[in-house]
C-alpha positions as CSV (number, residue, x, y, z in Angstrom):
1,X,52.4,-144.7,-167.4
2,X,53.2,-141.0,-166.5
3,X,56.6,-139.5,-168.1
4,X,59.4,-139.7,-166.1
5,X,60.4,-136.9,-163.6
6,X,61.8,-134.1,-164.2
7,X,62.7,-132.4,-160.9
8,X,66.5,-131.6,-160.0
9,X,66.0,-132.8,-156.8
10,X,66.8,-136.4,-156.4
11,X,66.5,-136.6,-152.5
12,X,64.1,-138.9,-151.5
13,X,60.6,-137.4,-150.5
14,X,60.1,-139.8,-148.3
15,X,63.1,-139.2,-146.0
16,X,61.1,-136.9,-144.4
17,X,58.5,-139.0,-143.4
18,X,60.6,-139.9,-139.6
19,X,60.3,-143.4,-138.4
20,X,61.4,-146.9,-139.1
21,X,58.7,-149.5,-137.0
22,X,56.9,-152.1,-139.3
23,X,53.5,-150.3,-139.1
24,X,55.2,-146.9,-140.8
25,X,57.1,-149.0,-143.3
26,X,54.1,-150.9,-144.5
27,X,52.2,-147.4,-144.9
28,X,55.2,-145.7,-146.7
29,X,55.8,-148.6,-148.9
30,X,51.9,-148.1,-150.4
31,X,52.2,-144.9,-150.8
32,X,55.3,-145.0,-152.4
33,X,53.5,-147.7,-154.8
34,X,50.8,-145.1,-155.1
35,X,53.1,-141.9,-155.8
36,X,54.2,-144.0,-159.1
37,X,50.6,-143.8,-160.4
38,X,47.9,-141.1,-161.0
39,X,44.9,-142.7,-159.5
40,X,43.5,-140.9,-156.6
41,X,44.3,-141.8,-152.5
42,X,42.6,-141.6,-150.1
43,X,44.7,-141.2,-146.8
44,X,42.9,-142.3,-143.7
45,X,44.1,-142.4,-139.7
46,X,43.5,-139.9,-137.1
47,X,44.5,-136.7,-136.3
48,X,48.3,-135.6,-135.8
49,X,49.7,-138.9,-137.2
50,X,51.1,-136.5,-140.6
51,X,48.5,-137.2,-143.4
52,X,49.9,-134.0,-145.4
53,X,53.5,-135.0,-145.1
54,X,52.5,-138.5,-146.7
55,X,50.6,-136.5,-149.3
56,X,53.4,-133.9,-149.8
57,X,55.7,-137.1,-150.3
58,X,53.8,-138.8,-152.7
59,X,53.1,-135.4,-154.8
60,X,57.1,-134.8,-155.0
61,X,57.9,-138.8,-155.8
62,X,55.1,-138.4,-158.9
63,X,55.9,-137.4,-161.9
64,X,54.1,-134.3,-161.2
65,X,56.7,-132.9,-159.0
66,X,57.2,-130.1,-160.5
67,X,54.2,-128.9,-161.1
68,X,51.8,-127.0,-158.1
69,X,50.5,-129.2,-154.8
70,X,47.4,-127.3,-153.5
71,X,46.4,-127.7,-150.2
72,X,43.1,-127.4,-149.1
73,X,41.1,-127.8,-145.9
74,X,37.6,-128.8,-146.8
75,X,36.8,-128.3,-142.5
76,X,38.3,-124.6,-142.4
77,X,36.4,-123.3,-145.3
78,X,33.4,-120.7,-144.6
79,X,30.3,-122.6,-145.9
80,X,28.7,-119.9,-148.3
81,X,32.4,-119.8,-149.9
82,X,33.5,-123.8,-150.4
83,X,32.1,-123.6,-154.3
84,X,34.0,-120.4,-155.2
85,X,37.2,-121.1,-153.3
86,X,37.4,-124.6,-155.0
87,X,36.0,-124.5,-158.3
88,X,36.2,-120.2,-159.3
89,X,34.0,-118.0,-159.6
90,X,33.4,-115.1,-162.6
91,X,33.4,-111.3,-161.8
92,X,29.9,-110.4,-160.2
93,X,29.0,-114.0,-159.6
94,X,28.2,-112.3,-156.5
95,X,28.2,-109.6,-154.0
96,X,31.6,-109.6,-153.4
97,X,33.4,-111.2,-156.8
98,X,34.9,-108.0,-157.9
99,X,36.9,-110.0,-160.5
100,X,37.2,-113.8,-162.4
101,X,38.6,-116.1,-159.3
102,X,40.1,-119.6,-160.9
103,X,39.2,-121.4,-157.8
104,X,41.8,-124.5,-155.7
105,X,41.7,-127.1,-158.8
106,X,42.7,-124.9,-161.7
107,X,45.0,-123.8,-159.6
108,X,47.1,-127.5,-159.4
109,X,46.1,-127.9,-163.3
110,X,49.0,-130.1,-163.8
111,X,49.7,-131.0,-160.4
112,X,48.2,-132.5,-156.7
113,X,45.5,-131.1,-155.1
114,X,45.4,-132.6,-151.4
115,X,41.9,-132.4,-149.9
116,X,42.6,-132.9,-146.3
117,X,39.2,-133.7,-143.8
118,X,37.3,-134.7,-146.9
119,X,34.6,-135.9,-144.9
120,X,33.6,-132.4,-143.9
121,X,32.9,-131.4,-147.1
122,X,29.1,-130.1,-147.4
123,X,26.6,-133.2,-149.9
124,X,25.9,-130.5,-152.2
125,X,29.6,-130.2,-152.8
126,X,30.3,-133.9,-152.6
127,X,28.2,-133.8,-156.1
128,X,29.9,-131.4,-157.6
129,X,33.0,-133.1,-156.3
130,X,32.2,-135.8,-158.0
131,X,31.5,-134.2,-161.6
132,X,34.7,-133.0,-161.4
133,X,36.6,-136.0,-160.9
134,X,34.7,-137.7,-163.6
135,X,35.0,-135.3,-166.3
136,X,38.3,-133.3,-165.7
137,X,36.6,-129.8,-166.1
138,X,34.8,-127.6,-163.7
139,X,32.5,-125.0,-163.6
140,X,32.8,-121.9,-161.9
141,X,30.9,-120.1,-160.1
142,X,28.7,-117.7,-162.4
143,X,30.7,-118.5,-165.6
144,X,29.1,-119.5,-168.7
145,X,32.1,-122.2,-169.8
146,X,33.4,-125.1,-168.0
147,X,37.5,-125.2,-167.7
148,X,39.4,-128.7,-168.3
149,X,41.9,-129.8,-166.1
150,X,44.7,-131.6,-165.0
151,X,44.5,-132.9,-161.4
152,X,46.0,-135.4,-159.2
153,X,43.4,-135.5,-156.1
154,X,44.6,-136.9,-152.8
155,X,42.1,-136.9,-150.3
156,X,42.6,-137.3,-146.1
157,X,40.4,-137.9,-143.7
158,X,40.4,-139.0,-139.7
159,X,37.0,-139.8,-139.6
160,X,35.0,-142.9,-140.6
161,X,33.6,-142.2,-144.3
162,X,32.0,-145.8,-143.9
163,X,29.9,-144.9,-141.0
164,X,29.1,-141.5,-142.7
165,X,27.8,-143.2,-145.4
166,X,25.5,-145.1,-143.6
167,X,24.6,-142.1,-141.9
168,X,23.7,-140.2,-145.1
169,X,26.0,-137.6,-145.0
170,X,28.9,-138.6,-147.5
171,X,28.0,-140.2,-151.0
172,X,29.0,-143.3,-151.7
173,X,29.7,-143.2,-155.1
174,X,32.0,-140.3,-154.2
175,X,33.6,-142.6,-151.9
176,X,34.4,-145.3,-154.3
177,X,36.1,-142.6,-156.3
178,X,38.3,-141.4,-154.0
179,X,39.0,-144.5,-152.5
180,X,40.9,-146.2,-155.2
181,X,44.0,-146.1,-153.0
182,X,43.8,-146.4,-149.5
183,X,46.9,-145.7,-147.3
184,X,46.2,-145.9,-143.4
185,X,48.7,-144.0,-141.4
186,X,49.0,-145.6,-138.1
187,X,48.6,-144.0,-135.0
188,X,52.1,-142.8,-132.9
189,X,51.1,-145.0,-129.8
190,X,51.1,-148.4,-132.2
191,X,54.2,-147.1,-134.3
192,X,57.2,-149.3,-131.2
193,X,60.6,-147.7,-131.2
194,X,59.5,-144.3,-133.8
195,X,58.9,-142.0,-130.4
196,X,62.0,-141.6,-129.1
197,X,63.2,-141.0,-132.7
198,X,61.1,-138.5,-133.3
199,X,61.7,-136.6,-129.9
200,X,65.1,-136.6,-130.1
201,X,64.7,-135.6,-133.8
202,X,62.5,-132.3,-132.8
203,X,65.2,-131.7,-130.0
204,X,68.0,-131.5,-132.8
205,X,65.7,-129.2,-135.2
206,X,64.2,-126.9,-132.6
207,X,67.2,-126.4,-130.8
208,X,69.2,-125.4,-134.2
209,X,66.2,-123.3,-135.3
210,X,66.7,-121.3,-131.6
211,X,70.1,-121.2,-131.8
212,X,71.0,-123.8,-128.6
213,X,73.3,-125.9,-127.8
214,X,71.7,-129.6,-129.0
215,X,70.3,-131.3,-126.1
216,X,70.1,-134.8,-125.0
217,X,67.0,-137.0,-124.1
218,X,67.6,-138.7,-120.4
219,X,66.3,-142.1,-119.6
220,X,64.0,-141.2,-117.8
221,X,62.1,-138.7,-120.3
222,X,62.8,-141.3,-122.9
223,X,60.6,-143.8,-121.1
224,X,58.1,-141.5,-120.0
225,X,57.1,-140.6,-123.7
226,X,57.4,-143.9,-124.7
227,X,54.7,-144.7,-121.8
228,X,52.2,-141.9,-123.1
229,X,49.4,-142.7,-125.2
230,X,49.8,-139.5,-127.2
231,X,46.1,-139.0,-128.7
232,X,47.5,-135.8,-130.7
233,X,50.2,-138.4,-132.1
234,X,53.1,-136.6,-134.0
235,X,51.9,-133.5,-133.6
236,X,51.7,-133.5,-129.8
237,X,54.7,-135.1,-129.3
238,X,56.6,-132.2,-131.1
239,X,54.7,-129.7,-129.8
240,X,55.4,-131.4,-126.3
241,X,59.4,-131.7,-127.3
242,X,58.8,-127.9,-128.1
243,X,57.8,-126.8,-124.3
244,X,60.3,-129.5,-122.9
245,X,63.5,-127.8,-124.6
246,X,62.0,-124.8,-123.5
247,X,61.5,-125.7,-119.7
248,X,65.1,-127.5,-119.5
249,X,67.9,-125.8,-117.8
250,X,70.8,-127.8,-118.3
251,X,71.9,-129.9,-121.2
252,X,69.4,-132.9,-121.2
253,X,65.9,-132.7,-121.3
254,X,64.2,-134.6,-117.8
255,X,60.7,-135.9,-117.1
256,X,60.1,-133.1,-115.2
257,X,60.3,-131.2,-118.4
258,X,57.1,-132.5,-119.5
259,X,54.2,-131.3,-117.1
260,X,51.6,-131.8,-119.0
261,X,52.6,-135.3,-120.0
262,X,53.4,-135.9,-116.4
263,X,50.1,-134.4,-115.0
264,X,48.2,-136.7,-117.9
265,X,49.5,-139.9,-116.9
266,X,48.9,-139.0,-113.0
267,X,45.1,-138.2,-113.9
268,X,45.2,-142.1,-115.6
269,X,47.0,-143.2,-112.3
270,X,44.2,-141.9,-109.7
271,X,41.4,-143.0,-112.6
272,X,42.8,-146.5,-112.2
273,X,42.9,-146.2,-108.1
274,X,39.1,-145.4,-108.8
275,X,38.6,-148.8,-110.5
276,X,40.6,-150.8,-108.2
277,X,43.2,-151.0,-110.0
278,X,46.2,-153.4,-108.0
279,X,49.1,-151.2,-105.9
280,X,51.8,-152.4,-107.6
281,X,50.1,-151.5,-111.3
282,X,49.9,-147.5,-109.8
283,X,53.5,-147.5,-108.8
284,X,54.7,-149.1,-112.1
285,X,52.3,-146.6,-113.8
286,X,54.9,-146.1,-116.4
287,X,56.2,-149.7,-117.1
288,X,52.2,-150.3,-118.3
289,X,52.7,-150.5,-122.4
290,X,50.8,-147.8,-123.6
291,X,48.4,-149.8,-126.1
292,X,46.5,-151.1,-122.7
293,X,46.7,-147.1,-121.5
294,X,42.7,-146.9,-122.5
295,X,41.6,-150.4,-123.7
296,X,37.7,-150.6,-124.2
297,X,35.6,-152.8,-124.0
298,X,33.3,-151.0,-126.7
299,X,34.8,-151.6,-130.4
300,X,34.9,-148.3,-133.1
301,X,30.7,-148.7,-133.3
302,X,30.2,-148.6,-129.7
303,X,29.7,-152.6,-129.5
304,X,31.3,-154.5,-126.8
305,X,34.1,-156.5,-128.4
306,X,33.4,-160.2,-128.8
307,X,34.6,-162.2,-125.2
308,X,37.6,-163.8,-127.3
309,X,39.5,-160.3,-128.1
310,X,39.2,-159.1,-124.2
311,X,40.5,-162.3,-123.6
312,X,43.4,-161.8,-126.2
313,X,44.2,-158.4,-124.8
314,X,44.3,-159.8,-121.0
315,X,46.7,-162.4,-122.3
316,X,48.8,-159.9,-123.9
317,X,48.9,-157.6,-121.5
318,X,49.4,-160.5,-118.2
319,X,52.2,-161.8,-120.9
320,X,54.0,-158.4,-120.8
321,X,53.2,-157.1,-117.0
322,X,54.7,-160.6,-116.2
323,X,57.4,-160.8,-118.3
324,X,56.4,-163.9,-119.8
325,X,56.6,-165.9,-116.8
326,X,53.8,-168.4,-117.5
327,X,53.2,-169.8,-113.8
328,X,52.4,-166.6,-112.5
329,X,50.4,-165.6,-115.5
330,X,48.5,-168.9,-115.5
331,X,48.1,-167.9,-111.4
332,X,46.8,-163.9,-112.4
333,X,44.7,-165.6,-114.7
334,X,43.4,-168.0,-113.4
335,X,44.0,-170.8,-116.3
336,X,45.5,-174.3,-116.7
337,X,49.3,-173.1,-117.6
338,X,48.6,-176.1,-120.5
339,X,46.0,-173.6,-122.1
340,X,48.0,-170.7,-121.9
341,X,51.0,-171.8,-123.1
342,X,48.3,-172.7,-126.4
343,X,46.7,-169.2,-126.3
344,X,50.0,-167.8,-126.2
345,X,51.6,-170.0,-129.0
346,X,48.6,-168.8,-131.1
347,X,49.0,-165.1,-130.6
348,X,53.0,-165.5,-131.4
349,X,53.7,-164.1,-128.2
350,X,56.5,-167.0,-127.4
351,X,58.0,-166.2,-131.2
352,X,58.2,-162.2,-130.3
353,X,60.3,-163.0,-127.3
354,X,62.7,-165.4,-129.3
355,X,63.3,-161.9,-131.5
C-alpha cells in the first residue's frame, strides 16, 4: 500500500463531485475505493457527465496528492505532435525542437496523468502507450536514453473501446491495461433528484461570481429541467443555468428563461404529433419522465431490443403516465390486469411506490 497522505488539506475531494441519487453514489463510492490504490482507471460515460472532476477527485484522495495531475486531451492534440507532447522530445529531434521537451508523463513523474478521450488516441501511439505503462520509462523523441517514471494513469473515454476493438482501431491488450478499474459515470437524465441540485447550485456560484443578488429557482423552471433529457448532461445544464440567470429580470429564474430548453422540448412535442402521438401526451409534454424522452427501439449496436425490454419499458412508462392505476393501465395496454399486476411485481414497480 501507498504511504499515507501528506496534503494539508483534509476537505473531502469528493465534495465537489455535486449530487446525492443512487446511480452517483454507487460511481463515487468506486472511485473512492480506486483513489486508495495505484492501479490504473478507466473512466467511461458520455460526454458532459464530469469525467475529469471524478479524476481530479480521485488524484487529490491518493496518496499522490501532492504531487502534479496532468491533463491531457488525446482528441485535441495535432497528429504529427501526440509523440513529442506526451513522451519528449530531444533538441533537433526535428524541425522545430529548438531545445530538450520532457513531454506530458515526465511531467506527473510522481503524480496522475489523466488521459481523457483515450479512444482517440492514434494505433501507433496505443503501442507506445502500452510500453510505457509496462515498463515505467519512456523514450523521447530523438533521445538516445529512456527516462523512468512514476505515473498514476487515469484514462476517460465516452466512446465504446469494446466496439473499437472489434473494429481494429484500439488494441486490446492496451485495453486490458487500462481497464483494471472501471468507473462508469452515469448520465444526468438517469441521475432522479441531482438536477435541480445542481441548477440551483450553478445559480448560487454564478450569481456570486457576477456579483448578484442569489436567485431562486421557480416551480415551474424546476420541473421543466427536470423534464429535459439533457444530452450535454452537466455541462449543458450549467451552461443553460448560465444564460437563464442572465435572461432573468427579477429575483427567480422562470421557464421562460430557458429558450433553448423550451424550444428543444417543443421540437420533441411536434416530432411526437408527427407519430401520432395521443393529445393529452402533447399537452402533458412536460409531465413525460424524461428516460422515455427518446426510447429506441435499436439497442447501443443498432439491434432492435429483444420484444420483452419494449415490453418492460411500455409497462414502466403506462405505470408512471397512469399513476399506477392498474385498470386503466391493464385497459391502455391491453392485458389481463392479473398479468400486469405479475409484470409489475417483477419489475418492483409496486415496491417503488411503497417508498
Amino acid at each position: 500500500m501507498a504511504p499515507k497522505k501528506t496534503s494539508s488539506d483534509t476537505r473531502d475531494a469528493f465534495d465537489n463531485l455535486i449530487g446525492h441519487s443512487d446511480v452517483m453514489r454507487k460511481s463515487v463510492l468506486l472511485a473512492r475505493k480506486g483513489a486508495e490504490t495505484d492501479v490504473p482507471i478507466l473512466l467511461t460515460g458520455e460526454s458532459g457527465v464530469g469525467k475529469e472532476m471524478f479524476a481530479s477527485a480521485i488524484h487529490k484522495s491518493s496518496n499522490r496528492v501532492d504531487k502534479p495531475f496532468i491533463v491531457v486531451n488525446c482528441g485535441a492534440l495535432p497528429e504529427n505532435l501526440v509523440e513529442s507532447i506526451l513522451f519528449g522530445h530531444a533538441k533537433g529531434a526535428f524541425t522545430d525542437a529548438k531545445e530538450d521537451h520532457s513531454g506530458k508523463f515526465v511531467d506527473a513523474d510522481g503524480g496522475t496523468i489523466f488521459l481523457d478521450e483515450i479512444g482517440e488516441l492514434p494505433l501507433d501511439l496505443q503501442v507506445k502507450l502500452l510500453r510505457v505503462l509496462q515498463e515505467s520509462e519512456v523514450d523521447p523523441v530523438g533521445g538516445s536514453n529512456t527516462v523512468k517514471i512514476d505515473v498514476r494513469v487515469i484514462s476517460a473515454t465516452n466512446r465504446e473501446l469494446e466496439g473499437l476493438m472489434a473494429a481494429g482501431s484500439f488494441r486490446k491488450d492496451l485495453y486490458y491495461r487500462l481497464n483494471v478499474f472501471p468507473v462508469s459515470i452515469p448520465p444526468l437524465n438517469e441521475r432522479s433528484g441531482d438536477i435541480e441540485t445542481l441548477a440551483v447550485h450553478f445559480i448560487q456560484h454564478i450569481c456570486r461570481k457576477e456579483g448578484r443578488n442569489v436567485k431562486s429557482l421557480s416551480k415551474g423552471a424546476s420541473k421543466l429541467l427536470n423534464s429535459y433529457h439533457w444530452p450535454g448532461n452537466v455541462r449543458q445544464l450549467e451552461n443553460a443555468v448560465v444564460r437563464a440567470v442572465i435572461l432573468s429580470d427579477g429575483s427567480m429564474i422562470m421557464p421562460n428563461d430557458f429558450p433553448q430548453i423550451m424550444a428543444d422540448i417543443d421540437k420533441i412535442a411536434a416530432e411526437n404529433k408527427r407519430h401520432n402521438r395521443r393529445i393529452d401526451d402533447l399537452i402533458m409534454a412536460l409531465e413525460i419522465p424524461k428516460e422515455f424522452h427518446h426510447v429506441s427501439i435499436y439497442d447501443e449496436n443498432g439491434d432492435v431490443y429483444p420484444i420483452d425490454q419494449i415490453e418492460k419499458m411500455m409497462i414502466k412508462y403506462a405505470y408512471q403516465r397512469y399513476d399506477g392505476k392498474m385498470t386503466v393501465i391493464a385497459k391502455r395496454l391491453a392485458i389481463g390486469r392479473s398479468t400486469l399486476y405479475r409484470k409489475v411485481t417483477e419489475l418492483g414497480l409496486l415496491d417503488e411506490n411503497k417508498q
